[in-house]
N, C-alpha and C positions, 0 to 999 in steps of 0.2 A: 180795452175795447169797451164801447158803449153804446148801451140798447138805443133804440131811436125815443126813448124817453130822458135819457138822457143819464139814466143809472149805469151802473157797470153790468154785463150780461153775467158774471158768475157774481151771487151774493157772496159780501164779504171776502172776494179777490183784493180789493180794493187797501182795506186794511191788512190783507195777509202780507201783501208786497211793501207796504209800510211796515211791517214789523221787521220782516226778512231784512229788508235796506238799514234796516236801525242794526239789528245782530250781524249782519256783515261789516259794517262799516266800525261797530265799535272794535273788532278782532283784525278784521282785512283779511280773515283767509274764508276764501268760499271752495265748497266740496258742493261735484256733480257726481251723478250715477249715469253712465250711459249702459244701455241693454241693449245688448246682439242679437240678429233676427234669428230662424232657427225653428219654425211650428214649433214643437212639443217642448221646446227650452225653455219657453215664456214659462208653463210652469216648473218648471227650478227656479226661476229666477224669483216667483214669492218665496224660497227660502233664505236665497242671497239676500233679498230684499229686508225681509226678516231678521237676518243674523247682525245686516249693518245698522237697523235702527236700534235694534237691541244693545247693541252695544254702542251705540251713543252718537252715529254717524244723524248728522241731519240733514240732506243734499238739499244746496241752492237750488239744483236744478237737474233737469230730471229728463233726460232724452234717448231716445229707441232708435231703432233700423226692424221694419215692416211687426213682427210679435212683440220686440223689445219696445218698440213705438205705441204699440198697443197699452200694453204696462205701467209706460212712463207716463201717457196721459192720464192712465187711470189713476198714479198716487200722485203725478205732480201738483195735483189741486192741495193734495192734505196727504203730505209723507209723515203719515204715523201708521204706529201697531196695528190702531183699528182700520186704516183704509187697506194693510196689507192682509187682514181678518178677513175685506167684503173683497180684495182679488182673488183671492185661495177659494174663499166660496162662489165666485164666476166659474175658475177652472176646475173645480172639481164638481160643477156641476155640465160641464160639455164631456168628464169622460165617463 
């Protein structure tokens, strides 16, 4: 997607999906995360989220149902430790 100047509307989208397409295609196996709706389950799920990056899961792709869609948008930009650090800090600032 592209701003009406002509750049990509998320900075450094552009390269991210360039790199992901190089690390998929040189293995050919791609991992998603989907997350289940559920209020209050979104937060469990920054520790699901947590345990899988920790352990070395990297998800291609990253998609929700209504809390879980919530989520997935928020790390599908940058599925790392640190973006699951600024989730934890959203939901534990709403309880």
């Amino acid at each position: 997607m592209l701003a009406s100047g002509g750049g990509p509307v998320v900075p450094g989208l552009h390269s991210l999906l360039h790199r992901r397409a190089a690390r998929t295609s040189d293995s050919g196996v791609r991992e998603a995360v989907v997350l289940s709706g559920g209020g209050s389950l979104g937060a469990a799920q920054v520790g699901a989220l947590r345990a899988l990056l920790e352990s070395g899961v990297r998800p291609d792709l990253v998609v929700g149902c209504s809390v879980g869609a919530l989520n997935a948008a928020f790390l599908a930009i940058d599925p790392t430790s640190q973006r699951v650090d600024e989730l934890e800090r959203v939901w534990r600032q709403l309880t």
